[in-house]
C-alpha positions as CSV (number, residue, x, y, z in Angstrom):
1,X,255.2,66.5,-181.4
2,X,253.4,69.6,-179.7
3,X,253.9,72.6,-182.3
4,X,253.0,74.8,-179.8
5,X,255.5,73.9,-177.0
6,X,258.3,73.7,-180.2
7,X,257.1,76.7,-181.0
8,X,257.6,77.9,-177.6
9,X,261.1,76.4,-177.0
10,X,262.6,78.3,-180.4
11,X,261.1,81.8,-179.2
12,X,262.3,81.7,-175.8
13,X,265.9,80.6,-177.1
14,X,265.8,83.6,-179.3
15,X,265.5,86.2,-176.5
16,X,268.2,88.1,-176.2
17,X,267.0,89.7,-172.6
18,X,266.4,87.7,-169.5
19,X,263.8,90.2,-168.1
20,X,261.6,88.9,-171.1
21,X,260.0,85.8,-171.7
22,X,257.2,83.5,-173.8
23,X,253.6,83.3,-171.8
24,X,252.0,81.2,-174.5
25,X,251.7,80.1,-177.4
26,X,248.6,79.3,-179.3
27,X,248.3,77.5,-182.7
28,X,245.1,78.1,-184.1
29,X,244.0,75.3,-186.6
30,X,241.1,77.0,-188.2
31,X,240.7,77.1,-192.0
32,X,243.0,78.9,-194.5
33,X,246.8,79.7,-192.9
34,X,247.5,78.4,-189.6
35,X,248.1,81.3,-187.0
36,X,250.9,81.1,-184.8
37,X,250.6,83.6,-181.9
38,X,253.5,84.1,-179.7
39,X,252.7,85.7,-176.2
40,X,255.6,87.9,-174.8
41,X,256.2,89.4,-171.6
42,X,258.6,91.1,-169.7
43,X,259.2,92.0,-165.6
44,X,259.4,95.5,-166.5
45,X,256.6,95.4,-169.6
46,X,257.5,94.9,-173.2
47,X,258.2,97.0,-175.9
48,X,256.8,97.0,-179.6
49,X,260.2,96.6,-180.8
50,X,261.4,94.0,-179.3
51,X,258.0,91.9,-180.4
52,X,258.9,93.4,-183.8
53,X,262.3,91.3,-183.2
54,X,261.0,87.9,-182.1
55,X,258.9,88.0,-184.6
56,X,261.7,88.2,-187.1
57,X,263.6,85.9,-185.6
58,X,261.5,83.9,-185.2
59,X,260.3,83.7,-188.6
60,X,263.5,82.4,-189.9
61,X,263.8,79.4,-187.9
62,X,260.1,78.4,-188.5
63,X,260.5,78.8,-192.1
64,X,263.3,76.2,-192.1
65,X,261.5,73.8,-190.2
66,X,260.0,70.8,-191.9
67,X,257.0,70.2,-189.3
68,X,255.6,73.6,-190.2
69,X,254.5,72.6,-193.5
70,X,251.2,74.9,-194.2
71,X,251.0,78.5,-194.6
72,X,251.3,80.3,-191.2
73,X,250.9,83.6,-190.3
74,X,252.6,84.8,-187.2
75,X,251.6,87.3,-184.6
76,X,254.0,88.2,-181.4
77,X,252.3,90.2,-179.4
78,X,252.2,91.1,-175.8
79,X,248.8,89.9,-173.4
80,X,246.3,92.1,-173.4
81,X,243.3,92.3,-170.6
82,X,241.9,89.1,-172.4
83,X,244.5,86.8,-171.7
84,X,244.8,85.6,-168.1
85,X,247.5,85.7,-166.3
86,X,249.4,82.2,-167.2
87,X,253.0,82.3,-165.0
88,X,254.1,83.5,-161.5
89,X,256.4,85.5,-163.0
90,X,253.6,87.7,-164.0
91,X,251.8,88.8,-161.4
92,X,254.4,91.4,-159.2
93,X,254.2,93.9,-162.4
94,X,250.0,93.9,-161.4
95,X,250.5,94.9,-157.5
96,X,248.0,97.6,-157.4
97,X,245.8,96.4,-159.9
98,X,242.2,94.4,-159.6
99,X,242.3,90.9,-160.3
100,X,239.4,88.6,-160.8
101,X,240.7,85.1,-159.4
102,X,239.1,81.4,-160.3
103,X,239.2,79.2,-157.4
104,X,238.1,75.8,-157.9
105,X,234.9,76.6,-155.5
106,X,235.0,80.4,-156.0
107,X,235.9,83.4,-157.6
108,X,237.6,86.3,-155.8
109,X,237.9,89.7,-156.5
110,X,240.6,92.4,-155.4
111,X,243.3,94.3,-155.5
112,X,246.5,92.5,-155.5
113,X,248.7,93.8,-152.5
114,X,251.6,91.7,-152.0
115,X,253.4,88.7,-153.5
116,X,255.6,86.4,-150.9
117,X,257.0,83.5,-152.1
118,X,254.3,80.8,-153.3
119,X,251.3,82.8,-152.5
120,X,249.5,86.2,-153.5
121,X,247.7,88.8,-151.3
122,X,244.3,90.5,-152.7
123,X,242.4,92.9,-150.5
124,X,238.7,92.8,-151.2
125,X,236.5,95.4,-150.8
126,X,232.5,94.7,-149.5
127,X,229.9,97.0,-148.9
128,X,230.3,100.8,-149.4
129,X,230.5,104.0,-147.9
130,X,231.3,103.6,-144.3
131,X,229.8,99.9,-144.4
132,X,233.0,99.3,-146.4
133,X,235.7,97.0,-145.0
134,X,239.0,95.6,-146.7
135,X,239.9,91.8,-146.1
136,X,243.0,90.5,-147.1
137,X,242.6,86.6,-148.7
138,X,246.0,85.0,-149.0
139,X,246.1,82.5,-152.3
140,X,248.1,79.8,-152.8
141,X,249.6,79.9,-156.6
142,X,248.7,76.7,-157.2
143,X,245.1,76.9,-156.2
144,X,244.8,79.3,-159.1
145,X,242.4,77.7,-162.4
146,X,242.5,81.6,-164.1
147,X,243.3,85.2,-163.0
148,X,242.3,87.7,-165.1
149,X,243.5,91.8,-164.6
150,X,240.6,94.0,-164.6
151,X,240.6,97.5,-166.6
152,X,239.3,99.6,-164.1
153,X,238.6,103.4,-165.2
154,X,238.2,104.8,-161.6
């Protein structure tokens, strides 16, 4: 049995809003207590209290499960600017924002513009000052390896 995918099927049956879902679910198995961190998301963003309630909901059903056995410490938590992005779902919240994108043969760089059905727009910026011109690069979801949102403090 994956724990983690378990672990992911309880939390998402415990959502009580459908404009929320899990994003991952990592299970580390480092020494001393395992830690069980539950990535939650939401189309419109996520609030501390409702991670405050998956995580107590949560915690009941784990702690009457017999494949859990060892000490665990659980963390639900929304992703932060170190997690890439993970599901399609995702991504139309970040229109406006700079993403870095892993290609299998490249890495692309850009603000995300548009999202139409199975593909993404970024426009990328080269050169500067009135050298600088804007192409649009269309990306198939599915050609995606890791997309991560840059912090940007322009």
């Amino acid at each position: 049995m994956d724990i983690a995918e378990e672990i992911k099927r309880i939390a998402t049956s415990k959502l009580t809003d459908s404009n929320q879902f899990v994003v991952d679910v990592i299970v580390s198995s480092k020494r001393g207590p395992r830690k069980v961190l539950v990535l939650l998301d939401g189309d419109n963003g996520i609030s501390i209290d409702a991670c405050a309630e998956l995580s107590r909901a949560l915690a009941q059903d784990l702690d009457e499960v017999s494949w859990l056995e060892e000490a665990y410490t659980l963390e639900v938590s929304t992703p932060g600017v170190d997690h890439p992005l993970k599901l399609q779902r995702q991504y139309p919240k970040h229109i406006g924002r700079s993403l870095r994108v892993k290609l299998a043969d490249k890495t692309v760089e850009g603000k995300l513009v548009a999202i139409e059905g199975e593909k993404m727009t970024l426009a990328e910026e080269t050169g500067s000052g009135k050298k600088k011109v804007v192409t649009n690069i269309d990306i198939v979801f599915s050609e995606i390896e890791k997309a991560l949102v840059l912090v940007s403090f322009k």
